[in-house]
C-alpha positions as CSV (number, residue, x, y, z in Angstrom):
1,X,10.3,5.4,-3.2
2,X,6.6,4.3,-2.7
3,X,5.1,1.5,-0.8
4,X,5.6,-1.0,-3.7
5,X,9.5,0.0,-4.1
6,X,10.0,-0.5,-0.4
7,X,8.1,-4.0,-0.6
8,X,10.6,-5.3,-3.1
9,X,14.0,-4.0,-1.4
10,X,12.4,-6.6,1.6
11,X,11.7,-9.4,-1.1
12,X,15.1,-8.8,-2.0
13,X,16.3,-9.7,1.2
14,X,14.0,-12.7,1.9
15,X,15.0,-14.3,-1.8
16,X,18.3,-13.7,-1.1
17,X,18.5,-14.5,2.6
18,X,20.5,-11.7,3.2
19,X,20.1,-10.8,7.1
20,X,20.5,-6.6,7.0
21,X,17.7,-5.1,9.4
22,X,16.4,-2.5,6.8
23,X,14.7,0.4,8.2
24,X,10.9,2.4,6.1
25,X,10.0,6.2,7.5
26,X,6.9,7.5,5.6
27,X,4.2,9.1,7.0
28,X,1.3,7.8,9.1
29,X,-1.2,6.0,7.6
30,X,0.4,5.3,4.1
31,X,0.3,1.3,4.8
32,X,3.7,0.5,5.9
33,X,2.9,-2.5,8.8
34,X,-0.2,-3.6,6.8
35,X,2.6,-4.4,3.8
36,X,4.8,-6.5,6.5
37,X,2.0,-8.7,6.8
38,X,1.3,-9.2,3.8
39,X,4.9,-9.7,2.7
40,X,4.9,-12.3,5.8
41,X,1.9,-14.1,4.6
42,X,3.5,-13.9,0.7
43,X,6.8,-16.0,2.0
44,X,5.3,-18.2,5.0
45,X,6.7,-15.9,7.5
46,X,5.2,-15.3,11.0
47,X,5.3,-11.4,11.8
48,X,6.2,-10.6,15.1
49,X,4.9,-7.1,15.6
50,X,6.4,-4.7,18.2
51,X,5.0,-1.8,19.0
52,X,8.2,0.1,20.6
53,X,6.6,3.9,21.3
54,X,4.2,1.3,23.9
55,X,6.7,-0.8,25.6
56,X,9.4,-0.2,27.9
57,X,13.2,-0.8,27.7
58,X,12.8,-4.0,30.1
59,X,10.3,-5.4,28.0
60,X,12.5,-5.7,24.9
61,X,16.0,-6.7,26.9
62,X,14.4,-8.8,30.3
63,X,15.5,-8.9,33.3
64,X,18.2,-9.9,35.5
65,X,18.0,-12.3,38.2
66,X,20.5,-14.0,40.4
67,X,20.8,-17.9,40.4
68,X,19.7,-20.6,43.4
69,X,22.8,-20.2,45.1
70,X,23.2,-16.2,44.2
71,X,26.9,-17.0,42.5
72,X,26.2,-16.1,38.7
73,X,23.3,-14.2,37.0
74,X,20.2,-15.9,34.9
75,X,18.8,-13.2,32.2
76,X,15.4,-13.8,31.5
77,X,14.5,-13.2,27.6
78,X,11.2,-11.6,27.0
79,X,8.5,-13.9,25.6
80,X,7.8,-11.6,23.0
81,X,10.6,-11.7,20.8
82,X,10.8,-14.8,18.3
83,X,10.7,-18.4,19.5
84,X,11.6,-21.0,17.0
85,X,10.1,-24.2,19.0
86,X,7.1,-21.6,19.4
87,X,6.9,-19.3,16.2
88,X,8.7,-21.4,13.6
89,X,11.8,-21.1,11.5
90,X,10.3,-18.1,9.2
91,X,9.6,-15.1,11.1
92,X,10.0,-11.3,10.4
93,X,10.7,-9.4,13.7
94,X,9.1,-5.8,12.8
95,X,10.1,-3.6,15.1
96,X,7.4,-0.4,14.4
97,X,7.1,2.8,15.4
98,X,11.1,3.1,16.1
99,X,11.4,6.5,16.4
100,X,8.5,7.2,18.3
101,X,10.1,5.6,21.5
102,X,12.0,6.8,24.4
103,X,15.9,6.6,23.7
104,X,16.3,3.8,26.4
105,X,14.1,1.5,24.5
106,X,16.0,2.3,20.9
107,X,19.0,1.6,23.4
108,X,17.2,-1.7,23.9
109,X,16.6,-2.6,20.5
110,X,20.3,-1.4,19.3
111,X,21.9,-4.8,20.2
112,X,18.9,-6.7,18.6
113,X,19.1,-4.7,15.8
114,X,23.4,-4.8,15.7
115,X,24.1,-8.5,16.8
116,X,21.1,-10.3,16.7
117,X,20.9,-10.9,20.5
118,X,20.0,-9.6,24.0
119,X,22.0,-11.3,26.6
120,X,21.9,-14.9,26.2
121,X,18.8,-14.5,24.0
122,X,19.8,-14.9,20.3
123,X,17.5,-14.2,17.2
124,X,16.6,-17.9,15.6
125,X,18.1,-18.1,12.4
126,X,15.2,-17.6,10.2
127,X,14.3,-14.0,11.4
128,X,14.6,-10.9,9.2
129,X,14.2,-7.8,11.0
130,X,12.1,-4.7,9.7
131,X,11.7,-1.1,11.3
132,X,9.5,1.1,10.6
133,X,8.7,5.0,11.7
134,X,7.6,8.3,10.7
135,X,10.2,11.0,9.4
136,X,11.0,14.1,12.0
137,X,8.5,16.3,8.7
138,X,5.2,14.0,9.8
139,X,4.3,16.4,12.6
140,X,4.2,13.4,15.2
141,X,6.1,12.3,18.1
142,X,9.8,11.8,16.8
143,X,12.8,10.5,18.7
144,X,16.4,11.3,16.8
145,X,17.6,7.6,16.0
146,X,21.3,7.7,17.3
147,X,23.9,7.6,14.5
148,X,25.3,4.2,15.8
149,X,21.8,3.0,15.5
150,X,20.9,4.3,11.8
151,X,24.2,2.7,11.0
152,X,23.4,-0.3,11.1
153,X,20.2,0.0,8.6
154,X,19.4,-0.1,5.6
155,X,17.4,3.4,5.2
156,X,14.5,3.7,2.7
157,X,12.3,6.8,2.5
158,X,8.5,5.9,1.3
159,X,6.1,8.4,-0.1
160,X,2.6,7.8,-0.6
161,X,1.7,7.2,-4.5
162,X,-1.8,6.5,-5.5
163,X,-1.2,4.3,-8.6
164,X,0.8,1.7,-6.3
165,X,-2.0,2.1,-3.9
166,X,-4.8,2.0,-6.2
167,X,-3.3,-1.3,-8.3
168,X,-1.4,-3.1,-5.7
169,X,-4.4,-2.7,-3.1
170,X,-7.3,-0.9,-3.4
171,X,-8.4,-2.8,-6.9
172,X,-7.6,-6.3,-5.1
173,X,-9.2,-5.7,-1.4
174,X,-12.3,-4.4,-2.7
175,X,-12.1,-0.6,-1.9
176,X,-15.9,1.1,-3.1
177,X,-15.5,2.5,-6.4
178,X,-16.4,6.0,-5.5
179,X,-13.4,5.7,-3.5
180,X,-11.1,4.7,-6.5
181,X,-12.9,7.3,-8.6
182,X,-12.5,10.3,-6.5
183,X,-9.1,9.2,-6.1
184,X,-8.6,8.9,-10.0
185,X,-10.1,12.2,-10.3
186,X,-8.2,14.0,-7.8
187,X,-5.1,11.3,-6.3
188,X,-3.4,14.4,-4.5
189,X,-6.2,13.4,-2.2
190,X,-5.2,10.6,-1.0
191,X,-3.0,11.3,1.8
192,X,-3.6,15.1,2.5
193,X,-1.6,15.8,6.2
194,X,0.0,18.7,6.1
195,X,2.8,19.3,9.1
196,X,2.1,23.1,9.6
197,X,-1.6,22.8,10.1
198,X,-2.7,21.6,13.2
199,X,-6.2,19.5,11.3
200,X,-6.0,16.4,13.7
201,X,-8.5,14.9,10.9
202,X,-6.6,14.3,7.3
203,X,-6.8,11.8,4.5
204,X,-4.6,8.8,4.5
205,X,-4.8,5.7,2.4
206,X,-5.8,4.1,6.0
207,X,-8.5,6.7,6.3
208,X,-9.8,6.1,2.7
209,X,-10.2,2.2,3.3
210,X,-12.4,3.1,6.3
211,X,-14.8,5.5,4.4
212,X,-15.0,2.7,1.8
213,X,-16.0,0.3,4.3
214,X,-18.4,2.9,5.4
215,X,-19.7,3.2,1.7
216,X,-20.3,-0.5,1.5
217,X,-22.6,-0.9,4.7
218,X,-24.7,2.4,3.2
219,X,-23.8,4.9,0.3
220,X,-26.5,7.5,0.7
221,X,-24.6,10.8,1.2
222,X,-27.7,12.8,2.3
223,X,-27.7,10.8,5.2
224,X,-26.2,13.5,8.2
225,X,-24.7,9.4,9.8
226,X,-22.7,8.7,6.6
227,X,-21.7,12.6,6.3
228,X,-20.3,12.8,10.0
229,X,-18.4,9.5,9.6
230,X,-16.7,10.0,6.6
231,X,-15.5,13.8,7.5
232,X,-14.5,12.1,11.0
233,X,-12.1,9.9,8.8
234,X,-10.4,12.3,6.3
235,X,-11.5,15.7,7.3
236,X,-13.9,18.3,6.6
237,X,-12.6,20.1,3.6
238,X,-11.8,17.2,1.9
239,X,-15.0,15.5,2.7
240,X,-17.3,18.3,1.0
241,X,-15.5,17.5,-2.4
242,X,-15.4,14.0,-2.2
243,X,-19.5,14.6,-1.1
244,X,-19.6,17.1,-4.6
245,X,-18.5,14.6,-6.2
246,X,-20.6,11.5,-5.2
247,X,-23.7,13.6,-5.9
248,X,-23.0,13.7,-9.7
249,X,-22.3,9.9,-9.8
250,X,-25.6,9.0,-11.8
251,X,-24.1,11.3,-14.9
252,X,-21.2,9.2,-15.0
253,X,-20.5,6.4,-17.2
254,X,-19.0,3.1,-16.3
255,X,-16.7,0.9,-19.2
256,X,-20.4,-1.8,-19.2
257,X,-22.7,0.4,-20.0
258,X,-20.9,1.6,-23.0
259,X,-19.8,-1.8,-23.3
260,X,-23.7,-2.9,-23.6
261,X,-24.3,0.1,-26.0
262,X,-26.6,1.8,-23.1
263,X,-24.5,5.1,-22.9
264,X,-21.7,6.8,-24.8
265,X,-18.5,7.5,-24.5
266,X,-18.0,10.7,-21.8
267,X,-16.3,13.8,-22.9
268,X,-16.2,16.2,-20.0
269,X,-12.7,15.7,-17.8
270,X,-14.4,14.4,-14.5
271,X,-16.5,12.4,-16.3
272,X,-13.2,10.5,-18.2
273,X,-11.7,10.2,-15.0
274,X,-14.7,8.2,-13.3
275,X,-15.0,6.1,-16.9
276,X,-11.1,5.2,-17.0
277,X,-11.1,4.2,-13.1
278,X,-13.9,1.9,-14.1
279,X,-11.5,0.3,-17.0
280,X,-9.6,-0.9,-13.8
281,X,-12.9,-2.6,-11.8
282,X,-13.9,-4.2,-14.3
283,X,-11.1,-5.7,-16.4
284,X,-9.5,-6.5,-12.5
285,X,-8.8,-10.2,-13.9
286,X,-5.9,-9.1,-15.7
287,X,-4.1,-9.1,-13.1
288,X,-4.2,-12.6,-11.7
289,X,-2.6,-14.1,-15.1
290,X,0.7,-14.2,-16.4
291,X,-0.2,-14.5,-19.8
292,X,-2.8,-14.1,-22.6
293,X,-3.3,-17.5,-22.6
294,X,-5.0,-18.0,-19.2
295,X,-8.0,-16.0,-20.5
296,X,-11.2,-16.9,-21.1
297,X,-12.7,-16.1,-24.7
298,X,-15.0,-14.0,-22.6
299,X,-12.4,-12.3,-20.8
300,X,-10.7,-11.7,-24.2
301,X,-13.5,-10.6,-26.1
302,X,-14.3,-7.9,-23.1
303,X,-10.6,-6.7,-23.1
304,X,-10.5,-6.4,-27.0
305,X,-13.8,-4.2,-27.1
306,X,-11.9,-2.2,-24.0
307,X,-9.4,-1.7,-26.7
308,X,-11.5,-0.5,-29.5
309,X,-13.7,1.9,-27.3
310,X,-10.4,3.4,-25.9
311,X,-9.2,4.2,-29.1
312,X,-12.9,5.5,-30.1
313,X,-12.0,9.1,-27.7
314,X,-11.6,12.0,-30.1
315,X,-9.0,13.1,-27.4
316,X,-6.0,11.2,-27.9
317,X,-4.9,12.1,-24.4
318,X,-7.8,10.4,-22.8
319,X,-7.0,7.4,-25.1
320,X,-3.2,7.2,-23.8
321,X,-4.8,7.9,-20.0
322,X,-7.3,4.4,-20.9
323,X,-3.9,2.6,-22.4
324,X,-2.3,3.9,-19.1
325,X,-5.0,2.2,-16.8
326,X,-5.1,-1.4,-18.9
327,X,-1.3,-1.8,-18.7
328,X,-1.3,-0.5,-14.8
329,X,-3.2,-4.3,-14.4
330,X,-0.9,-6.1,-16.0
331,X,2.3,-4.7,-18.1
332,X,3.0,-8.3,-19.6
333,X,-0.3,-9.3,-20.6
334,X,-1.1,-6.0,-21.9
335,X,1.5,-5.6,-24.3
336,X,0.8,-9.3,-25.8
337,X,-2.5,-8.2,-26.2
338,X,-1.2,-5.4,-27.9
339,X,1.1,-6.9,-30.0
340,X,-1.7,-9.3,-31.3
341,X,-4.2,-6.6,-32.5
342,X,-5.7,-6.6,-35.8
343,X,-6.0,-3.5,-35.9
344,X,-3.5,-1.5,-38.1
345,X,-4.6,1.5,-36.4
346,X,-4.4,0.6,-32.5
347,X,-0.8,-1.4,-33.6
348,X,0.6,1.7,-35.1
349,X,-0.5,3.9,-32.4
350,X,0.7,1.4,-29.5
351,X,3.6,0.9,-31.8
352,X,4.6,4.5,-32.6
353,X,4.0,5.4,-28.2
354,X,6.0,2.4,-27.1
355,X,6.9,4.7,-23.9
356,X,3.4,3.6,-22.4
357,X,4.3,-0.1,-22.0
358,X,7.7,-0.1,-21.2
């Protein structure tokens, strides 16, 4: 499944308030504790994040003390884990990197995980745990969960798609538009690790969002600073082509300046690719409404000449790849705009290809 999937079999949970610790393996870098977040921040949940490959088993289960009069035991919960008079009544107990830890802390976490409770300390009510890890195939450090312990979770596998990145994230946290380009052009680039090679430098969607943030501070690609930093992020190899293909970004046409009548539509394949990602930038408001309705007439008048120079490519596959990108914004609003052309032409094309929209 990819990152999206996995966000909505935790929704699930939370709607339902079903309490089943589910478990995520993907690869590094793909965005899997930066979704927990944001799902806690979506439901007014307070994310307790635990970092299990850095602690030790006594920092998870506490410790054992003997009382005043040395008759009975006191167990001494850790501070970390939730406190409802301290955290709240919401509050997602993600317990990452799980099978990057020694066996004693999984051990540890076990009893959390299976009964919701260490000793005398008991998980508040409100708490939904999450773990996360890589799989044994992500060529890092990889402890075997026990079968006991995979038991009792709910097991999701999450591979790194750049659609779901590219509409779910990049277009709404302000990732640079070479970035989303490139990666339209070329989205096999976006996480590139490869297990048998031993490149400690590789693309990741986490990489990508730090060579953007490079790209907004300065975007000059001659510049040996910029160079460095973005190969330090996702490699060398990858970095020459994604430098290749910066250096031709002057020849390449954006959705307003065709839109303002000051270029034509592109024909060359690269050249689509750059066009169609910029469909996505700039008609980004689609995807903060539930309906046609909530659009401006400015906002409507933009998306309707979208639609006519979309269907002005002699290629009819670039003019599915345009439909493709409009209804990746928004698959509601999309098709009511569709379904509410004037034009004979577009509604017997969208019509006769109803595959794109549903």
């Amino acid at each position: 499944m990819n990152i999206s999937e996995f966000a909505e079999t935790i929704e699930f949970n939370i709607v339902h308030n079903i309490k089943h610790s589910i478990l995520g393996l993907g690869a590094p870098g793909i965005g899997k504790s930066e979704l927990i977040q944001q799902i806690g921040q979506k439901y007014g949940y307070k994310v307790i994040d635990l970092r299990l490959a850095q602690m030790s088993e006594v920092e998870i289960s506490g410790l054992i003390f003997p009382n005043e009069d040395k008759t009975k035991t006191i167990w001494l919960s850790p501070d970390i884990l939730p406190d409802e008079k301290r955290d709240g009544n919401k509050t997602i107990l993600l317990l990452d990197e799980i099978t990057s830890c020694s066996k004693k802390v999984q051990v540890a976490a076990y009893q959390l995980i299976l009964d919701r409770r260490i000793g005398q300390y008991k998980l508040p009510e409100g708490t939904f745990v999450i773990a996360l890890g890589n799989r044994e195939d992500d060529d890092g450090v990889y402890i075997h969960l026990a079968g006991p312990l995979a038991d009792r979770f709910e097991i999701h596998y999450i591979e790194p798609d750049f659609e779901t990145w590219k509409y779910t994230y990049a277009l709404n946290n302000g990732v640079h538009p070479l970035v989303i380009s490139y990666l339209t052009f070329k989205p096999a680039a976006l996480h590139t690790h490869d297990p048998e090679s031993d490149a400690m430098t590789f693309a990741t969607p986490r990489s990508w969002v730090r060579v953007s943030d490079i790209l907004h501070f300065d975007d000059d690609i001659t510049k040996n600073v910029v160079r460095n930093k973005i190969a330090g992020n996702i490699g060398e190899i990858e970095a020459r082509q994604f430098f290749e293909f910066c250096k031709k970004k002057e020849k390449y046409v954006t959705l307003d300046q065709v839109l303002a009548g000051r270029k034509q539509l592109p024909v060359e394949m690269d050249e689509v690719s750059v066009f169609i990602s910029s469909i996505a930038s700039r008609l980004n408001f689609l995807a903060n409404v539930e309906s046609e309705e909530e659009l401006t007439d400015e906002q409507k008048r933009i998306v309707g000449s979208t639609i006519e120079i979309i269907f002005d490519f002699k290629n009819s596959e670039y003019t599915v790849m345009g439909l493709r990108e409009l209804i990746g914004l928004n698959r509601r609003v999309a098709k009511q705009i569709f379904l509410n052309t004037d034009n004979s032409n577009i509604f017997q094309f969208i019509n006769s290809n109803e595959y794109l929209y549903n």
